[in-house]
N, C-alpha and C positions, 0 to 999 in steps of 0.2 A: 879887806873883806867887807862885805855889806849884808847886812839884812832888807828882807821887804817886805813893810807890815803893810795887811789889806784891812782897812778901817772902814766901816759902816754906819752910815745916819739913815733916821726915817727924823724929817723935820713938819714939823706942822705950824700949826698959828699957837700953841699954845703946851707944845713938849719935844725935846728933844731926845732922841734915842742915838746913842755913840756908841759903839763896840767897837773893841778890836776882833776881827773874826780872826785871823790867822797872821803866824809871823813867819815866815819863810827861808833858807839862805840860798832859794837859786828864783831868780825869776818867774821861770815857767810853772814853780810853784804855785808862787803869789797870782800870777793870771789866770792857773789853774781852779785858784782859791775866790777868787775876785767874780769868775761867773757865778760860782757857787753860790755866794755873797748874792750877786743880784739876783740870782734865781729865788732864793731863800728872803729878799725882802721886799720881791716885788711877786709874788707866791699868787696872794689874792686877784691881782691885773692877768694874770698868767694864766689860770686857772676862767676869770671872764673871757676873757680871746680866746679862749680855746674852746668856750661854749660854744661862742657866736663862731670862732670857723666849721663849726659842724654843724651848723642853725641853715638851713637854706634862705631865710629871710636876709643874713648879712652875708650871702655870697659874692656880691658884688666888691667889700669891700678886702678879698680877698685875692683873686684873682691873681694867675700867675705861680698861684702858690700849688705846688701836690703835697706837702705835709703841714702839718700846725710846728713841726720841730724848724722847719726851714723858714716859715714867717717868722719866730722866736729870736730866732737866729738874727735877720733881719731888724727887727723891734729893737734888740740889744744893741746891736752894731751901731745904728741911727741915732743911738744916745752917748757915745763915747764923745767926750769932748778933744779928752787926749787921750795918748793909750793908755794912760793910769788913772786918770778920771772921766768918772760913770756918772750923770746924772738927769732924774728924770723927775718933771713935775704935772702932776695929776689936776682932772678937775677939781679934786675936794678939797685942795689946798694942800698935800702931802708932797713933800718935795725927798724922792729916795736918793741918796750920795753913796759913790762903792770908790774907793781909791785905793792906792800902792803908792806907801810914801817909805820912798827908799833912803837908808842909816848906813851913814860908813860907823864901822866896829872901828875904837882908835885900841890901843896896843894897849 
């Protein structure tokens, strides 16, 4: 048997933020949970790009795209190191981390 905790950082120059967001026993949970995680601590970025895809001044850097959900989508995807590690770092020094660190259950 195993569980899979989805663990969350926001790191900076000078704090550390570490939560367990969720602990799972099937997979698809924890990836279920793990976007959730990044949607939830990169909120602020999310919430700017979605200004500017509806801003006609930054259409350019948009292109190809028909929804803000399907560049989103994209944005995410681009940052998966592995498929259990998430990670993204910002101009202002904020480095976001989203993982699934899988635990065999012993008897």
């Amino acid at each position: 048997k195993k569980v899979y905790i989805v663990e969350g950082q926001t790191i900076s120059y000078d704090d550390t933020d570490t939560s367990i967001a969720g602990i799972h026993t099937t997979e698809e949970g924890a990836r279920k949970r793990l976007r959730e995680e990044i949607d939830s601590r990169c909120a602020d970025i999310k919430d700017d790009l979605e200004d500017k895809f509806n801003d006609e001044d930054y259409a350019e850097d948009f292109e190809g795209y028909e929804t803000f959900d399907e560049y989103w989508d994209d944005w995410v995807s681009e940052n998966f190191v592995t498929k259990n590690f998430w990670r993204y770092s910002d101009e202002t020094d904020f480095t976001y981390v989203v993982s699934i660190i899988e635990k065999n259950l012993e008897d």
